[in-house]
C-alpha positions as CSV (number, residue, x, y, z in Angstrom):
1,X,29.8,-105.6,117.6
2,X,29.2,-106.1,121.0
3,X,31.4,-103.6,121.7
4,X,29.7,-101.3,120.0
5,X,26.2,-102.0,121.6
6,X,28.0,-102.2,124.6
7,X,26.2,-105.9,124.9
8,X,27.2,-109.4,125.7
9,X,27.4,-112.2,123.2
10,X,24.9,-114.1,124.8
11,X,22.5,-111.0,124.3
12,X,23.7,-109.9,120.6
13,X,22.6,-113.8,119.7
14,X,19.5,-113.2,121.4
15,X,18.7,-110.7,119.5
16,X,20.0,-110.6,115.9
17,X,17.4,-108.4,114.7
18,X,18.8,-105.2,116.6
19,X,19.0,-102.3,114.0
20,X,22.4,-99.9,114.7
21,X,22.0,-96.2,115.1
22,X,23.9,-94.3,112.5
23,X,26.4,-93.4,115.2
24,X,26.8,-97.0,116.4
25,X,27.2,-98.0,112.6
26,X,29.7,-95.2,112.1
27,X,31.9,-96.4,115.3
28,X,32.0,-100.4,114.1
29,X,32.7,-98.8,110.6
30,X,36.3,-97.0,112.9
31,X,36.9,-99.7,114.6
32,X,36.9,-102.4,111.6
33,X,39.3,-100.3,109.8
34,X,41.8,-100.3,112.5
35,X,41.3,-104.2,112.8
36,X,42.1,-104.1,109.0
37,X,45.3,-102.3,109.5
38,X,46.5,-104.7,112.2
39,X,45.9,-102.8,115.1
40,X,45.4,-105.2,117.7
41,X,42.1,-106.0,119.3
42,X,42.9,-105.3,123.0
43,X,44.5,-101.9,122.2
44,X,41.4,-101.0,119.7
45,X,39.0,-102.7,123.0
46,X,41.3,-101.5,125.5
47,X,41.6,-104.4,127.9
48,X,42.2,-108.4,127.3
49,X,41.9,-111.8,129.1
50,X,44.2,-113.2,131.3
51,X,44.1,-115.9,133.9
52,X,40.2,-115.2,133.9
53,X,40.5,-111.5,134.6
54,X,40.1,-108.1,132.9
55,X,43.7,-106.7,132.5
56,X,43.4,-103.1,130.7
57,X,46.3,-102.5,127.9
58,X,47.2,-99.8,126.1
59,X,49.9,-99.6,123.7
60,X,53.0,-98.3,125.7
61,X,52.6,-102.4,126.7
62,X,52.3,-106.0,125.5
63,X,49.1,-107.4,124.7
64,X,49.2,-110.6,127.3
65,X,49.3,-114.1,125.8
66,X,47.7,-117.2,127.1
67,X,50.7,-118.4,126.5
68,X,52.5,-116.6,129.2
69,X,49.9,-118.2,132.0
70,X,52.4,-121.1,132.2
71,X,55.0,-118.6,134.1
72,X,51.6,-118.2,136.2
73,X,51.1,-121.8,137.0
74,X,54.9,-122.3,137.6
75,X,55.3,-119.9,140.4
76,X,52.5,-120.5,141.9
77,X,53.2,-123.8,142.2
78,X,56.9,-123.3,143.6
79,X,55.1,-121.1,146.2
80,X,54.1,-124.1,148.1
81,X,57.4,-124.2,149.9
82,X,58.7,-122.0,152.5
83,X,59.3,-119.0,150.7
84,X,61.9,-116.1,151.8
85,X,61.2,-112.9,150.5
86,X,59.2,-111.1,147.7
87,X,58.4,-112.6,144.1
88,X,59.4,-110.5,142.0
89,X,57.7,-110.0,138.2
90,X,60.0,-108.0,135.9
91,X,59.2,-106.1,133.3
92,X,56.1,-106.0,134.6
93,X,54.2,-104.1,131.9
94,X,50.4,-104.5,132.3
95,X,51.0,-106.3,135.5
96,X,48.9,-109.5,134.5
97,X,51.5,-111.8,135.8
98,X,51.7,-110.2,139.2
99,X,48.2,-109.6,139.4
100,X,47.1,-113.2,138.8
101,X,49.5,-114.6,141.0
102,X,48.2,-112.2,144.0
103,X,44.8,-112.8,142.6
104,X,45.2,-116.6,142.8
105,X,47.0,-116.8,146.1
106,X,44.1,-114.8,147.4
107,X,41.5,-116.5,146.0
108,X,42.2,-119.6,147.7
109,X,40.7,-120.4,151.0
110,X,43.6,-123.0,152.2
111,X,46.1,-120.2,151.8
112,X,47.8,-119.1,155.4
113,X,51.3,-117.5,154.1
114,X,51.1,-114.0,153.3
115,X,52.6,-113.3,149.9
116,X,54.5,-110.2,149.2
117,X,54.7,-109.3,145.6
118,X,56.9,-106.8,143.5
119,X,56.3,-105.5,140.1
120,X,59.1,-103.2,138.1
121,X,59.4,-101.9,134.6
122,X,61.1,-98.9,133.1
123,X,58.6,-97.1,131.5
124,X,56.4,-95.5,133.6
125,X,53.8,-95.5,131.8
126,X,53.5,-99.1,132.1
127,X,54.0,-99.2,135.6
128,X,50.8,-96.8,136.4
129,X,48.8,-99.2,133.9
130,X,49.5,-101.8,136.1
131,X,48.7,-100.0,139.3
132,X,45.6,-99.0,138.0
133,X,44.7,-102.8,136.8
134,X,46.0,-104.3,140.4
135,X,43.5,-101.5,142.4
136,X,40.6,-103.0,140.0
137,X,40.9,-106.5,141.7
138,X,41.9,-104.3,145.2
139,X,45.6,-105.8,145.8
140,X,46.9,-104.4,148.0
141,X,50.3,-106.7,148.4
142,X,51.6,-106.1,145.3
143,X,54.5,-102.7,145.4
144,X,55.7,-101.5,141.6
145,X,59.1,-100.7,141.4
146,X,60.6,-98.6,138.6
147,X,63.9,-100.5,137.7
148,X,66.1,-101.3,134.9
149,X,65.4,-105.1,135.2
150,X,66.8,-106.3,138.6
151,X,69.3,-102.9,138.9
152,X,67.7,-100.9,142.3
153,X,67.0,-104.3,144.0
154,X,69.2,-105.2,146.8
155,X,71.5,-108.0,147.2
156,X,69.8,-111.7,148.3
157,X,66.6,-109.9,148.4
158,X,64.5,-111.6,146.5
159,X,62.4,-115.0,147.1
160,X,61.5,-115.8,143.4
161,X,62.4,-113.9,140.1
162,X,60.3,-114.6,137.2
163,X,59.9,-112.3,133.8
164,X,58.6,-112.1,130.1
165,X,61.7,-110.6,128.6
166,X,61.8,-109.6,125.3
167,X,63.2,-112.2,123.4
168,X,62.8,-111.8,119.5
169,X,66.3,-111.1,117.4
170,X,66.4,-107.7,115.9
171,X,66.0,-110.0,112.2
172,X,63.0,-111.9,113.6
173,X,60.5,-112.5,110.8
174,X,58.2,-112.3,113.0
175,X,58.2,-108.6,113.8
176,X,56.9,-108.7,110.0
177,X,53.6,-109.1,111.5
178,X,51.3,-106.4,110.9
179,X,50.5,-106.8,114.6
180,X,53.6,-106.3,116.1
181,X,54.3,-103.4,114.5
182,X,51.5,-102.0,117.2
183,X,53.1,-103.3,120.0
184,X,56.3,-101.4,121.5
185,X,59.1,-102.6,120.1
186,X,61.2,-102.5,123.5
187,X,58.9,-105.0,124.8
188,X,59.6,-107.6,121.5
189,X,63.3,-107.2,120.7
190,X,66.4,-108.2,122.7
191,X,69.7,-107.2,120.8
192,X,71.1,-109.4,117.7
193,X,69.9,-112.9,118.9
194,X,67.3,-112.4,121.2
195,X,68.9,-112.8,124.1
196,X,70.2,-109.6,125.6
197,X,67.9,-108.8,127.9
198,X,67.5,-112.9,129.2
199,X,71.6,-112.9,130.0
200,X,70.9,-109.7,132.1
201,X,67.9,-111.6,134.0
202,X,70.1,-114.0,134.3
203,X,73.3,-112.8,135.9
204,X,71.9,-110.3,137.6
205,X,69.5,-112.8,139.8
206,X,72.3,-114.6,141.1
207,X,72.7,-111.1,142.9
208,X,69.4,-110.5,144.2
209,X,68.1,-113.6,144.6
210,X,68.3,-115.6,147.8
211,X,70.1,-118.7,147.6
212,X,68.0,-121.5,145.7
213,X,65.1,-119.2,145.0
214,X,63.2,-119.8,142.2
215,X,63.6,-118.3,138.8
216,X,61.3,-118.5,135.5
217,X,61.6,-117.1,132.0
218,X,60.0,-117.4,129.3
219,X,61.2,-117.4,126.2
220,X,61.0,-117.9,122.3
221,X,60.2,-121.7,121.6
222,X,63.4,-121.9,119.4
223,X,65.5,-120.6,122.1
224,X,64.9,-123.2,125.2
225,X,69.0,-125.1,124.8
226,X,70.2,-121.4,125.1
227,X,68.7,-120.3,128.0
228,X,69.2,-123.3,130.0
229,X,73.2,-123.2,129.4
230,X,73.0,-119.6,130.7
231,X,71.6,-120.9,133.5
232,X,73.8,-123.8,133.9
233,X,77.0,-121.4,132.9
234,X,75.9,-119.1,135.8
235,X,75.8,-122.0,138.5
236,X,71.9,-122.8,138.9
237,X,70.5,-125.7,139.6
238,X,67.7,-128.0,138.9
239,X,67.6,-126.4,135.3
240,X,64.2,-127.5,134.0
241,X,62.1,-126.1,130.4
242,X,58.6,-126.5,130.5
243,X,55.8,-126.4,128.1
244,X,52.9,-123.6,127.1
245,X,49.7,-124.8,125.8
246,X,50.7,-125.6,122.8
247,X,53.2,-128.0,123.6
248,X,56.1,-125.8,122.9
249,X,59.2,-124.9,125.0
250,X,58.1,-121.9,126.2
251,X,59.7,-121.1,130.1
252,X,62.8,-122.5,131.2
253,X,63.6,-122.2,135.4
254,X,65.8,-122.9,138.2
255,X,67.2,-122.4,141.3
256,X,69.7,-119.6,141.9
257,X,73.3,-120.7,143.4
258,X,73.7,-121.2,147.2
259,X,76.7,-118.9,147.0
């Protein structure tokens, strides 16, 4: 509704008695029916929440989650050490987790360290969403990459990897979801068990990261013992799995080898 009267809450309450043109009435008529078939309500609005900012979406990528602000929270709280080299968000998609970190790290007045920032995905579509959603909050530090994961970035490059992967199993029930079957499917699923495109991540940052930098991914509450022995198979340390909102495993980091 206040979409349609192109109105604030605060003023739709205001002002309950507002009659709808036939055109208006017409349009919420649309856009109900496309809630009724699932459709989610950022692609129908065009835009969604995250970390207090307007991120647009559109459906070549995933509707953000509160959920994912944890990866948020966790890298900017490893960037209070001396970090050496870019971070490094992939599979970008709408570029809300790069953009809130650069957004953040801006935003506060004690901050001295200039912050380099990288954002890839394969599908350029999604990549010049999230150019266009970065220049709407004017960062300027942030460079999009297109790249298959971690594949054009060079050896030790890289001062922190951290990624939304998907991570559902080709048999998830949950792609059963009349939602999800809006949202691109390359984004959700990662091979028979999930974790296809996590092993990549993983591997592959031993490569390009720089010797103890920081690495977080999240992943499917279930899958938390997993992704921790990949990392501990592939010689990180200071394996940790932390928590979303809900009090669910949800990210799981640590520190790439030394050699």
């Amino acid at each position: 509704m206040c979409y349609v009267l192109d109105c604030s809450r605060a003023k739709l309450y205001a002002w309950p008695d507002t009659a709808l043109s036939e055109p208006q009435l017409n349009e919420l008529e649309r856009l109900t029916q496309r809630r009724k078939q699932g459709e989610p309500i950022a692609y129908i609005m065009g835009h969604r929440e995250f970390w207090s900012l307007d991120i647009d979406v559109c459906p070549d990528v995933l509707v953000p989650r509160p959920d994912t602000e944890r990866l948020v929270e966790l890298a900017l709280d490893a960037l209070t050490g001396n970090l050496e080299g870019p971070v490094l968000d992939a599979g970008t998609g709408s570029g809300a987790i790069a953009i809130a970190i650069a957004h953040e790290w801006q935003s506060r007045s004690d901050t001295k360290q200039a912050l380099s920032i990288m954002a890839s995905d394969l599908s350029m579509a999604a990549l010049s969403l999230a150019q266009r959603n970065a220049a709407k909050y004017n960062l300027s530090n942030i460079g999009f990459v297109r790249s298959n994961w971690l594949d054009v970035f060079a050896d030790n490059s890289l001062g922190m990897i951290i990624s939304n992967p998907p991570y559902l199993a080709e048999n998830d029930t949950h792609l059963n979801n009349a939602t999800l079957k809006y949202e691109p499917r390359s984004a959700l699923v990662a091979g028979e068990d999930g974790l296809a495109d996590i092993r990549t991540l993983i591997n592959d940052a031993t490569r390009v990261g720089k010797p103890r930098a920081p690495v977080f991914i999240e992943h499917g509450a279930s899958q938390a013992n997993a992704v921790s022995d990949l990392m501990i198979a592939a010689h990180y340390t200071n394996v940790n799995t932390y928590n979303d909102l809900a009090g669910l495993n949800r990210v799981t980091g640590g520190l790439c080898p030394e050699n």
